[in-house]
Wavefront OBJ file of the C-alpha trace (Angstrom):
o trace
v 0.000 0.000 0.000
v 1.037 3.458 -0.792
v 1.977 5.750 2.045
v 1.778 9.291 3.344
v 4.270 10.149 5.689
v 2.463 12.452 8.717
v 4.401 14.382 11.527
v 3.533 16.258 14.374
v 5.635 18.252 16.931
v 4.919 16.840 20.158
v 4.399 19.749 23.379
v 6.759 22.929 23.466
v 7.631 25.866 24.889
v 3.854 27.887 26.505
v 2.094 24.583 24.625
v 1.373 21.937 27.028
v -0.772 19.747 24.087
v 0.385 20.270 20.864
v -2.387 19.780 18.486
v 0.069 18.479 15.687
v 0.773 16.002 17.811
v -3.129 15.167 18.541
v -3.678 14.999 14.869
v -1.211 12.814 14.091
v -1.829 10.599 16.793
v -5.575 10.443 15.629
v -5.178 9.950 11.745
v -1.770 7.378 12.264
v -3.017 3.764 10.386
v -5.967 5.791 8.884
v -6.258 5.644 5.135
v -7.275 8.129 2.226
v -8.732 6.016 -0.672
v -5.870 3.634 -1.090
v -3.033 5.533 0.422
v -2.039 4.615 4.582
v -1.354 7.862 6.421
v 1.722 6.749 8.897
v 2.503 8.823 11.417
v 5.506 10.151 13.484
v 5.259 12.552 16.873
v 8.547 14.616 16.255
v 11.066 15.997 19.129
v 10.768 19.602 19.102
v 14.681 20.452 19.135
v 16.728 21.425 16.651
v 18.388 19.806 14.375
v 17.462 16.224 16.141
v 13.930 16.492 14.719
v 15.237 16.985 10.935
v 17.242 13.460 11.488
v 14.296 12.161 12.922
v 12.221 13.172 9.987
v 14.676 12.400 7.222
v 15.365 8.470 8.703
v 11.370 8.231 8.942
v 11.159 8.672 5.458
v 14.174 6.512 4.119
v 11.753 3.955 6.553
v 8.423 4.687 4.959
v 9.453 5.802 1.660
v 5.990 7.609 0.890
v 4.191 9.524 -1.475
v 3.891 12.608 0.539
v 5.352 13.902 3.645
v 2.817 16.501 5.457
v 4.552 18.024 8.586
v 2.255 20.071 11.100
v 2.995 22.403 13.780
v 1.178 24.992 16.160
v 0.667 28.956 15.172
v -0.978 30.356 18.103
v -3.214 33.325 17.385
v -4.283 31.655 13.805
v -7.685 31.106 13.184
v -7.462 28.558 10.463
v -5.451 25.834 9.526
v -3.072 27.316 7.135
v -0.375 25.938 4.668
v 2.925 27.233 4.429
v 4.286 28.403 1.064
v 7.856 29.062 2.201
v 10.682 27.651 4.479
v 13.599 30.056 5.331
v 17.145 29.364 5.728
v 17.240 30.631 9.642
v 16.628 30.472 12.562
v 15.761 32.669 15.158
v 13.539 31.060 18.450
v 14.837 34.303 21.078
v 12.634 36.636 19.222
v 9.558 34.615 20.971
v 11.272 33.823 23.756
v 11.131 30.102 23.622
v 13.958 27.730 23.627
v 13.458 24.210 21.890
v 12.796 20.798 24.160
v 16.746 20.398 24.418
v 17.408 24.167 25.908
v 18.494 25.570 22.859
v 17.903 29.043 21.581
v 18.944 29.900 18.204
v 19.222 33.573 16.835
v 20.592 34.099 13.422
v 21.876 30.499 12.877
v 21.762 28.870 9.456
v 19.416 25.109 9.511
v 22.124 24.615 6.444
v 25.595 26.264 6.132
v 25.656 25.878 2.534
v 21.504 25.635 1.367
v 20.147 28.608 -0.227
v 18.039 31.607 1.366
v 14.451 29.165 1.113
v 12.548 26.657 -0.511
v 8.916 26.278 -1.621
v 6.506 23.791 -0.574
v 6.272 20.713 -3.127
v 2.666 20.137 -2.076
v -0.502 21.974 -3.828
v -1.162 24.683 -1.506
v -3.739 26.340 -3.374
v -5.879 22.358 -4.249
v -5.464 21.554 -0.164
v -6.956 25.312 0.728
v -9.917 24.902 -1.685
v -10.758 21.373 -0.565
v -11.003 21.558 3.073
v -12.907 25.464 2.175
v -15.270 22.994 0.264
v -15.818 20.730 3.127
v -16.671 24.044 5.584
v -12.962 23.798 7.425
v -11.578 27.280 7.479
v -7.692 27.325 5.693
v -5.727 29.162 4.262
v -2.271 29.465 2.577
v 0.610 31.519 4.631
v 3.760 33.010 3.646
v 5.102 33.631 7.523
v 6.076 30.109 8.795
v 7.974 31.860 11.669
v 11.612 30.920 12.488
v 11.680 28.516 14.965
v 11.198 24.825 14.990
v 8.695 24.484 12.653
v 10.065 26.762 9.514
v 13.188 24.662 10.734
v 12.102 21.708 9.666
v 9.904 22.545 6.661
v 13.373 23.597 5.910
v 15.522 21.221 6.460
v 13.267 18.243 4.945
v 13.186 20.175 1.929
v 16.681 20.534 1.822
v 17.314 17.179 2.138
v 15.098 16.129 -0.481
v 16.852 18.547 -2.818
v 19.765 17.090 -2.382
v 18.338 13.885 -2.876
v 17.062 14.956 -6.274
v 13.842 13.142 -4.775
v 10.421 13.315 -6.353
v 8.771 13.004 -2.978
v 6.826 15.954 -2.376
v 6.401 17.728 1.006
v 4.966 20.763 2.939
v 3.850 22.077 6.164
v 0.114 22.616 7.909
v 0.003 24.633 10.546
v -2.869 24.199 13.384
v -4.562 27.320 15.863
v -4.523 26.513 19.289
v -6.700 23.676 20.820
v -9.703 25.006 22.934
v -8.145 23.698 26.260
v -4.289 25.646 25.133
v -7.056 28.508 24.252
v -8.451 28.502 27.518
v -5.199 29.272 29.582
v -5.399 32.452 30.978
v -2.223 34.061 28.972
v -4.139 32.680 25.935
v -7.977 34.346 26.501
v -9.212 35.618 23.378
v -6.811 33.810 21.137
v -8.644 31.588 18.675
v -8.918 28.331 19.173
v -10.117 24.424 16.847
v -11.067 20.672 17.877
v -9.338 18.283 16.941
v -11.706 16.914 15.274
v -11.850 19.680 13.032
v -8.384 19.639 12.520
v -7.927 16.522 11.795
v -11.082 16.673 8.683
v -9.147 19.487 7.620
v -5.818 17.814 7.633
v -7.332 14.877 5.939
v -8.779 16.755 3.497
v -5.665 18.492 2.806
v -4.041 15.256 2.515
v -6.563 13.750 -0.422
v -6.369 16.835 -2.322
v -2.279 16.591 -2.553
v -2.569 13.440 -3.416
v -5.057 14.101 -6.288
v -3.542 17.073 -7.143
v 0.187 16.360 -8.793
v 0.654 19.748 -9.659
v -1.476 22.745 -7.988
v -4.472 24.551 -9.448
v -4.129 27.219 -11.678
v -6.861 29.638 -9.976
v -6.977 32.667 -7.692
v -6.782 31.271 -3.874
v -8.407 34.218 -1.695
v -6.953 35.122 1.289
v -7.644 36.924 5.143
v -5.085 35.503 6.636
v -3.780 38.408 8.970
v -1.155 36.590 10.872
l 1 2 3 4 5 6 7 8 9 10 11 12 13 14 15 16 17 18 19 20 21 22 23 24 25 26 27 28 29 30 31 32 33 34 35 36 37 38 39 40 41 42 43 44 45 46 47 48 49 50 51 52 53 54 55 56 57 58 59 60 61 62 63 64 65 66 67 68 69 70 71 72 73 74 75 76 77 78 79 80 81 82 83 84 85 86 87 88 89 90 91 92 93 94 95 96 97 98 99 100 101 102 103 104 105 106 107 108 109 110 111 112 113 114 115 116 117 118 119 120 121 122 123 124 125 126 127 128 129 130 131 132 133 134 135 136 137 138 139 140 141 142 143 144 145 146 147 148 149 150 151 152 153 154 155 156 157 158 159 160 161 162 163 164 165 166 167 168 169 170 171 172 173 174 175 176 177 178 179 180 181 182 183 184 185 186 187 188 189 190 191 192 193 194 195 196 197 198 199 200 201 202 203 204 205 206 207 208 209 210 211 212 213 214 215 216 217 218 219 220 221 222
């Protein structure tokens, strides 16, 4: 059986349950038509979680690797267009799970400034619209762990020369993260709702080889 490979950072920093972590766990063995969705819960430290991601797909060898993270203060699940060559976690004041806190440091000494996303951002945004799951596609991944990874998978892959294809979801706040007080009034979605929306995303980049030639409208203030 074909395979989608499916990450999720595990808890981090102010984020005591991830919700990467709680879709993954919920869609792992799950299958879109004939493709098994396998999933990994990555380490959220540097560097470690790019080895982690880049053995789990020598392992799996799938069609597709989605990654997901949390962007607190999004409303929608959003797909990243861009992955940056830097890193930078002591503008937000967080270190990674290991203690580290990078600010200006290169994820590879020798990659260029960014990549793109290999998925189709624009095909995964319209489905899960379709299916009444707000999305939408961002250029801002942030520079810490998660831009960090996007990053470094795609590097790898480059370097590869493979035709795997890869990209990044990330995921607002659960409602319990939400409810903490130094979170009131950020926005908050179930996990069930992010996980339709992540499966939907999923069966459109799988039916969707190459992305959809139309306008994708955005709101996306963050």
């Amino acid at each position: 059986m074909k395979k989608v490979l499916l990450t999720g950072f595990e808890a981090y920093g102010y984020t005591p349950i991830n919700p990467a972590e709680s879709v993954a766990r919920s869609l792992e063995g799950t299958t879109v038509g004939d493709v098994e969705i396998v999933s990994r819960i990555v380490p959220n430290t540097f560097f470690k979680c790019i080895d982690f991601v880049t053995a789990a797909i020598e392992e799996v060898q799938p069609e597709l690797v989605v990654m997901m993270g949390e962007y607190g203060g999004r409303s929608m699940v959003t797909v990243e267009r861009l992955a940056q060559n830097l890193n930078d976690g002591t503008r937000y004041g967080l270190t990674d799970n290991a203690g580290q806190s990078l600010q200006g440091d290169l994820t590879a000494a020798e990659g260029p400034v960014a990549y793109y996303a290999t998925l189709p951002l624009r095909a995964m945004v319209k489905a899960m619209r379709a299916a009444g799951i707000p999305a939408d596609i961002s250029d801002a991944g942030g520079t810490f762990c998660c831009n960090h990874l996007m990053y470094g998978v795609l590097h790898y892959l480059a370097q590869k020369q493979s035709a795997i294809r890869a990209g990044w979801i990330h995921l607002p706040f659960l409602p319990a993260v939400a409810a903490l007080e130094e979170n009131l009034g950020a926005p908050s979605m179930s996990v069930e709702t992010a996980v339709a929306g992540v499966k939907m995303a999923i069966q459109a980049a799988l039916d969707h080889p190459e992305d959809l030639n139309e306008v994708s409208p955005s709101r996306l203030l963050i």
